[in-house]
KOLDRENGU-82122 format. One record per residue (C-alpha): x, y, z; residue in one letter. Coordinates in Angstrom, 1 decimal, m for minus. Layout:
@px: X; py: Y; pz: Z; aa: A .
...
//
This chain:
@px: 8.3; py: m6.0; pz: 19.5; aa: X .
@px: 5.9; py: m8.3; pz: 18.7; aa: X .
@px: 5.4; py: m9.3; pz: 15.4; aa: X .
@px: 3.3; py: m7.6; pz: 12.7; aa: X .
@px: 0.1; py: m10.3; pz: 12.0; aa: X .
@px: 0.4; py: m9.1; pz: 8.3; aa: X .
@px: 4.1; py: m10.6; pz: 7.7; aa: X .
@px: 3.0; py: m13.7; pz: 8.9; aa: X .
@px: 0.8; py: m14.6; pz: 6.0; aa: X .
@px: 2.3; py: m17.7; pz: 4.1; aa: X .
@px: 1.9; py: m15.4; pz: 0.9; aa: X .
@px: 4.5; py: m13.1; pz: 1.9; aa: X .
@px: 7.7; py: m14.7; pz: 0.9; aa: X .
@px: 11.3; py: m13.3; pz: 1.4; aa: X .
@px: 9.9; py: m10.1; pz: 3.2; aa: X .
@px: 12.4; py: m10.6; pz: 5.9; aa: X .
@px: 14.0; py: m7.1; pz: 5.2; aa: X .
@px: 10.6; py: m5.3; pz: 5.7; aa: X .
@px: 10.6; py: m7.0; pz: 9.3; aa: X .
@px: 13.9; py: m6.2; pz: 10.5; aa: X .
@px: 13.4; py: m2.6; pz: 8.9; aa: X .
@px: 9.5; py: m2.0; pz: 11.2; aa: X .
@px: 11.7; py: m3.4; pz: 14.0; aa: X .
@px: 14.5; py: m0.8; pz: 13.5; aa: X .
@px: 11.9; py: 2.2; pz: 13.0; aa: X .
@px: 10.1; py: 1.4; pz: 16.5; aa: X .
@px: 13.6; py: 1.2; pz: 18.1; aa: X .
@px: 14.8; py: 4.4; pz: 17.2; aa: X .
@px: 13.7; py: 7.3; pz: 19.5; aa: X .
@px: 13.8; py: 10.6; pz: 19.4; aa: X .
@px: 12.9; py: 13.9; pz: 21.4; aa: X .
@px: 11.1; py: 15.5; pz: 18.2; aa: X .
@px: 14.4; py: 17.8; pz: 17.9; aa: X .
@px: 15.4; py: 19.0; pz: 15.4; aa: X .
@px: 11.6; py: 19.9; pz: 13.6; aa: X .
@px: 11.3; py: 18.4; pz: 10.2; aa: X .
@px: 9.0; py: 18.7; pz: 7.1; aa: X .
@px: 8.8; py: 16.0; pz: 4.2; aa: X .
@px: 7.0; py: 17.1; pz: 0.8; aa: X .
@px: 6.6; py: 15.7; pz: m2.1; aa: X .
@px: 8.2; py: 17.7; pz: m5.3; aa: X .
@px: 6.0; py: 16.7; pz: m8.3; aa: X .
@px: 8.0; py: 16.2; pz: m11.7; aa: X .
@px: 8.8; py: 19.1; pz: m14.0; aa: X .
@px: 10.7; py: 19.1; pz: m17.7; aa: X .
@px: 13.9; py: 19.0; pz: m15.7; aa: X .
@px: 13.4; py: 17.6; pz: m12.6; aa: X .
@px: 12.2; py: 13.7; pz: m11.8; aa: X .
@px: 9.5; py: 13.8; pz: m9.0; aa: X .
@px: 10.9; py: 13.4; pz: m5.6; aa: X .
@px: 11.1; py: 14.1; pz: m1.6; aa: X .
@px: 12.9; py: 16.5; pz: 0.3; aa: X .
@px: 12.7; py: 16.6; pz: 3.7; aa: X .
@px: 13.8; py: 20.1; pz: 5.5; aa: X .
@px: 15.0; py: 20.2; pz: 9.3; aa: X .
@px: 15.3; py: 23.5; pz: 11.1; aa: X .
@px: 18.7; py: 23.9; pz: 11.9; aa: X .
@px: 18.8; py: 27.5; pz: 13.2; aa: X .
@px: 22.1; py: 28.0; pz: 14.9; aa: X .
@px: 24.2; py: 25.3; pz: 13.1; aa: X .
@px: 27.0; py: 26.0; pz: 10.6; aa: X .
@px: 27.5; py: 24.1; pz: 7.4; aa: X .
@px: 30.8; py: 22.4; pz: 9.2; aa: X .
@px: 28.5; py: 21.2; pz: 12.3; aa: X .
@px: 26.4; py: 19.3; pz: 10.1; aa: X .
@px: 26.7; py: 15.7; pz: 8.7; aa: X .
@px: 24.3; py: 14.0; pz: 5.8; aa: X .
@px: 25.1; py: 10.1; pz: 5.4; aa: X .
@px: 23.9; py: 7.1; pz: 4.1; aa: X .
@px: 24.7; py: 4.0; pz: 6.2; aa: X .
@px: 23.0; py: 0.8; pz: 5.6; aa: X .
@px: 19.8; py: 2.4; pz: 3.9; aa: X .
@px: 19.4; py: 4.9; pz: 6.9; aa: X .
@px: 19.5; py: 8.6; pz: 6.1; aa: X .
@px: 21.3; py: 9.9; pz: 9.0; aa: X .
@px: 22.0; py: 13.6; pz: 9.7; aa: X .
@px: 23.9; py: 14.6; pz: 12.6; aa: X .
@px: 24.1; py: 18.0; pz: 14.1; aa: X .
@px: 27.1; py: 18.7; pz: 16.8; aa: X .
@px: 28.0; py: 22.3; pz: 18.6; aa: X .
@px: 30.3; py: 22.8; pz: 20.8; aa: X .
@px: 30.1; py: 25.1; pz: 23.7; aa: X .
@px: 32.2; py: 28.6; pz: 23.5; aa: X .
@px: 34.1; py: 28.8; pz: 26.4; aa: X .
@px: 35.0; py: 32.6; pz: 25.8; aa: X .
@px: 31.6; py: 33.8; pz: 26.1; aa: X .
@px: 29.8; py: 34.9; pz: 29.8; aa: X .
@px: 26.3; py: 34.3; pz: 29.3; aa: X .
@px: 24.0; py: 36.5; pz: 31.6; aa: X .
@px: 21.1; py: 34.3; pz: 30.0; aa: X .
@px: 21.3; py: 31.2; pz: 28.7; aa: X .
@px: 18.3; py: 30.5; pz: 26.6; aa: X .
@px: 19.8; py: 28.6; pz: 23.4; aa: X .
@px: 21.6; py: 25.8; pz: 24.8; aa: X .
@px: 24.7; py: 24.5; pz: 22.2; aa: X .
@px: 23.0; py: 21.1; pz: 21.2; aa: X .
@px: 23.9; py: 17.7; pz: 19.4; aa: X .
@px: 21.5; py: 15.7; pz: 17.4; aa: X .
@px: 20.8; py: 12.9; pz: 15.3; aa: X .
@px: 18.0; py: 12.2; pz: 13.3; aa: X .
@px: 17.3; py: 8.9; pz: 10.9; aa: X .
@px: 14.6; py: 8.2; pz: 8.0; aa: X .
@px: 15.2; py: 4.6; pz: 7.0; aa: X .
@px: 15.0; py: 5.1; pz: 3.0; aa: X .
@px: 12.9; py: 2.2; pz: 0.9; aa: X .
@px: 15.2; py: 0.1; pz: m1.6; aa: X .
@px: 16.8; py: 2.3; pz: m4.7; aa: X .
@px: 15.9; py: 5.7; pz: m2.8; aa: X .
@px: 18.8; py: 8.0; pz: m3.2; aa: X .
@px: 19.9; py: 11.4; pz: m1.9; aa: X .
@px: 20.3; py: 13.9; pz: m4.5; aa: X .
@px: 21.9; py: 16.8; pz: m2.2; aa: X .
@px: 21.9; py: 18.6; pz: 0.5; aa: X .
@px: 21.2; py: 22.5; pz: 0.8; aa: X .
@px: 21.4; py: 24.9; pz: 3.9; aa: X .
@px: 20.1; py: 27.9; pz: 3.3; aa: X .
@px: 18.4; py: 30.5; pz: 5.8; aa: X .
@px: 18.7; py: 27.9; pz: 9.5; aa: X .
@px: 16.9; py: 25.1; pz: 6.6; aa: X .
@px: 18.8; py: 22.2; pz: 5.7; aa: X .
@px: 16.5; py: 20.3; pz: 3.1; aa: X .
@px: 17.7; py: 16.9; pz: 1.4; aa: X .
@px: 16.1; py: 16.1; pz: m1.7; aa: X .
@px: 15.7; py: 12.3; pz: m2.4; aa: X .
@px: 14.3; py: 10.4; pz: m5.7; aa: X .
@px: 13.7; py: 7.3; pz: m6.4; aa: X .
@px: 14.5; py: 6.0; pz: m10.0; aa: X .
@px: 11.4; py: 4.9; pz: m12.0; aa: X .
@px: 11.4; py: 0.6; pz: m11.9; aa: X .
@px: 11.5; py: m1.1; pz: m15.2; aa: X .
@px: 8.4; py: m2.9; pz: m15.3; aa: X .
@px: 9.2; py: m6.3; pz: m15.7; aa: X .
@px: 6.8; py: m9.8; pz: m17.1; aa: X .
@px: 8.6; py: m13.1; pz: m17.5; aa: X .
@px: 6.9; py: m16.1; pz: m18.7; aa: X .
@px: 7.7; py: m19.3; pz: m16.7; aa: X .
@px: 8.0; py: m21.9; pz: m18.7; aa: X .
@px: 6.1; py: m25.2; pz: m17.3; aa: X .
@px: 7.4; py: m28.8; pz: m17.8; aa: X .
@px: 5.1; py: m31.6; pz: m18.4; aa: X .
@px: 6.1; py: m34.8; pz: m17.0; aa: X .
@px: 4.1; py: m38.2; pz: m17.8; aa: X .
//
């Protein structure tokens, strides 16, 4: 990958991260299986605002699924295993694995995970930052 002109500027300091994340993003691939959306949730009395992305999972069972963080990467895994017993005439829905990543920004975190009706939706939030002013103090030397 060649690198990003913007992240060369001499004004971006200790952005390192942001590089090696863009670099894991274009490596990852994926054959657009399983379909997902991402919405935003807006804030209500009880609930902070936050995302919640929903893959179709039609076919898969609560204990074929897997939700994980590792190493700010939201990764959900889907495995099914083929049933020996049956004699298929037609064979239309193939048993299928996946696994599909969102690389989450610093201080997202996953609230839960719900499957409900072949949807699996994950609802993320990320915590308001404190807003933050410190006064440098300069020294004068003569």
């Amino acid at each position: 990958m060649s690198r990003a002109p913007g992240l060369n500027s001499p004004f971006l300091l200790g952005f390192d991260d942001i590089e090696r994340a863009l670099e894991r993003v274009t490596r990852s691939t994926s054959d657009g299986y399983p379909p997902y959306n991402i919405e935003r949730l807006v804030r209500t009395t009880v609930e902070p605002e936050r995302l919640r992305i929903t893959l179709a999972v039609a076919g898969f069972t609560n204990d074929q699924l897997d939700v994980s963080v590792e190493e700010r990467q939201l990764v959900i895994r889907g495995r099914q295993q083929d049933d020996k017993e049956r004699q298929y005439l037609h064979r239309g829905i193939a048993a299928r694995q996946f696994q599909r990543s969102f690389l989450l920004a610093e201080g997202m975190q996953v609230l839960g995970a719900d499957l409900k009706n072949g949807l699996l939706s994950i609802d993320l939030v990320r915590p308001e930052p404190e807003r933050l002013t410190r006064k440098i103090n300069i020294l004068v030397r003569d």
